[in-house]
C-alpha positions, 0 to 999 in steps of 0.5 A, a space after each residue: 537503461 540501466 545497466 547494474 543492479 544498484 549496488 543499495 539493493 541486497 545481495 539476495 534481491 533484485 529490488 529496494 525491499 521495505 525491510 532493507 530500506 528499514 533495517 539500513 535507516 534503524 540499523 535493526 529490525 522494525 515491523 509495523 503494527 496494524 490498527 484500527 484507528 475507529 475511522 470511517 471513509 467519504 466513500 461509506 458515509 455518504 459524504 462523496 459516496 455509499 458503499 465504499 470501493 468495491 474491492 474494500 472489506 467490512 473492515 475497510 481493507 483492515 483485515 489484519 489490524 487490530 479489532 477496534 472494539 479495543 482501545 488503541 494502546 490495547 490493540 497495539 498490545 495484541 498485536 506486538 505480542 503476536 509479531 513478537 512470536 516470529 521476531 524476538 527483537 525489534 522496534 515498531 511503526 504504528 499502521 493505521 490501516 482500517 479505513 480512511 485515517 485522516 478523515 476527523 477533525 485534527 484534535 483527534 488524529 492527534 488524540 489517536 496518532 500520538 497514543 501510539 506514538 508513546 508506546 515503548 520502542 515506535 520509532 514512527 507511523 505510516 498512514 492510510 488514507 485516500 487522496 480526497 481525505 487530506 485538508 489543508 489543517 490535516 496536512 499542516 499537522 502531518 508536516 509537525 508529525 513529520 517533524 518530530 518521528 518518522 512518517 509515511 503517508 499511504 495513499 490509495 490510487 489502485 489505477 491510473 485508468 479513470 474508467 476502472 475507477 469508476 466501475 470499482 466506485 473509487 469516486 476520485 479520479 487520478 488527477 485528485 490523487 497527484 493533487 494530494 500528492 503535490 499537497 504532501 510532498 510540498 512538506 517533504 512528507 514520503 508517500 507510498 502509492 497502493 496499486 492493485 492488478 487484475 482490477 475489472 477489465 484492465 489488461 496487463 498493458 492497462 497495469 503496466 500504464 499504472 506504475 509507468 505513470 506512478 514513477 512519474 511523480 514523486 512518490 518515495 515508495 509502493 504496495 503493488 496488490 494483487 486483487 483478490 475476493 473477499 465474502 461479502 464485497 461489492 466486488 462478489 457481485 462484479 465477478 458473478 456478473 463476469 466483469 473479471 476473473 482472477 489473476 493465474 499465478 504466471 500472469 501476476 508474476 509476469 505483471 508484477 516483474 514488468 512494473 518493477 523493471 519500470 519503477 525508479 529504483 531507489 523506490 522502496 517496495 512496500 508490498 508485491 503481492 496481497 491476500 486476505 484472511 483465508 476464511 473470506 478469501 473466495 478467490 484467487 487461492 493461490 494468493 494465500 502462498 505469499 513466500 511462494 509468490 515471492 520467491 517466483 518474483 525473484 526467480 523470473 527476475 533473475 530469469 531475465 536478468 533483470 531488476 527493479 528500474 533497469 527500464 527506468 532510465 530509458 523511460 524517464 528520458 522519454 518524457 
């Protein structure tokens, strides 16, 4: 067990946040900018699945990316401007967020990725994309990509529980998503794992399970989602069916703490919570005041005098 608070974590905070982990390796602001690559999943078009994941939006979990009726350079455009309305200065990582973004042959993730990649002041791209989408050619491209700008790959698990899997129709298992990892960081490629708590029928236990088993691999960094219910998923009809209901507020924090506490602590922590557009949003609403979500975090962490990893030393030595 741990005993201190890592002396590399901010004075203000009890876990390795993104923005710290960017502001120490750029020594300034960087922000990302989500497109739409105009990509589409195996898990739509029929090639392991119709339908896509149950949680997943008409936009592919790309709410907030760019509208990909534009062109790349234009989206990215947009989007700058809008971040430059909160942030004067900074410089940019190309998010290619909408879908699944390494499934095309590679002529064209080259065609998509390093259009980006000449726009004045991107310093790097974070990909997302599932485990089943990373072909030996996709990864050996991505391994030159690496070579030349900074790279991460985010890859989607959601749960370690192959039953919720298969009720949220994931339609791949937890043992493809470690063989896509061992397949990047073979290439020393930084990968960052997508969780989400509250999935159908897991119980706090069940999502605690998840990041226990997630600090096992060799994973640089992560997004712990809270699930939350968009309009026109196939998720609406999981909840009327009352398969779950919503995370309460309370519960998500206690949950969210619990995994830190278990997570290594040199892990960069992506995201700790999630949200959507708040005219799709059914549900929970809460989810919508992320700096409150937030600020709770670090209250009950300080509450108990606790702090990303202070359980991980303990855990790992179990193994």
């Amino acid at each position: 067990m741990s005993s201190t608070i890592p002396h590399f974590y901010p004075e203000n905070k009890r876990y390795y946040s993104w923005n710290t982990f960017l502001k120490t390796r750029f020594g300034e602001k960087v922000f990302k900018i989500p497109l739409d690559g105009g990509f589409d999943c195996p898990n739509r078009d029929g090639k392991v699945a119709y339908g896509g994941c149950t949680f997943c939006s008409q936009s592919g979990s790309g709410d907030f990316a760019g509208d990909r009726r534009d062109d790349l350079v234009q989206q990215f455009q947009t989007i700058k401007e809008r971040m430059h309305q909160k942030w004067k200065k900074g410089k940019y990582i190309g998010y290619f967020q909408a879908f699944s973004n390494t499934y095309a042959p590679v002529d064209i993730l080259k065609q998509r990725y390093e259009v980006i990649l000449e726009q004045d002041g991107v310093v790097g791209l974070s990909i997302a994309t599932r485990p089943d989408c990373l072909p030996d050619d996709v990864v050996e491209y991505l391994s030159e990509l690496s070579q030349k700008t900074y790279l991460w790959v985010e890859l989607g698990l959601q749960t370690v529980h192959d039953k919720t899997g298969e009720l949220i129709n994931r339609v791949h298992d937890f043992d493809c998503y470690k063989e896509g990892v061992a397949k990047l960081r073979q290439h020393n490629i930084p990968i960052c794992t997508h969780i989400i708590d509250g999935l159908p029928g897991e119980t706090p236990e069940m999502m605690l399970e998840t990041a226990k088993e997630v600090a096992k691999l060799d994973i640089q960094g992560i997004k712990i989602h809270l699930l939350h219910l968009l309009k026109k998923t196939a998720l609406v009809k999981q909840y009327e069916k009352g398969l779950f209901d919503f995370l309460d507020f309370n519960t998500y924090i206690q949950i969210v703490c619990d995994q830190l506490e278990v997570l290594p602590p040199e892990m960069t922590i992506h995201r700790l919570t999630g949200d959507g557009p708040a005219d799709l949003l059914i549900g929970p609403m809460w989810s919508l005041n992320k700096w409150e979500v937030l600020n709770a975090i670090d209250h009950e962490l300080e509450k108990r005098s606790s702090w990303q990893g202070k359980y991980y030393e303990m855990k790992a030595a179990s193994r």
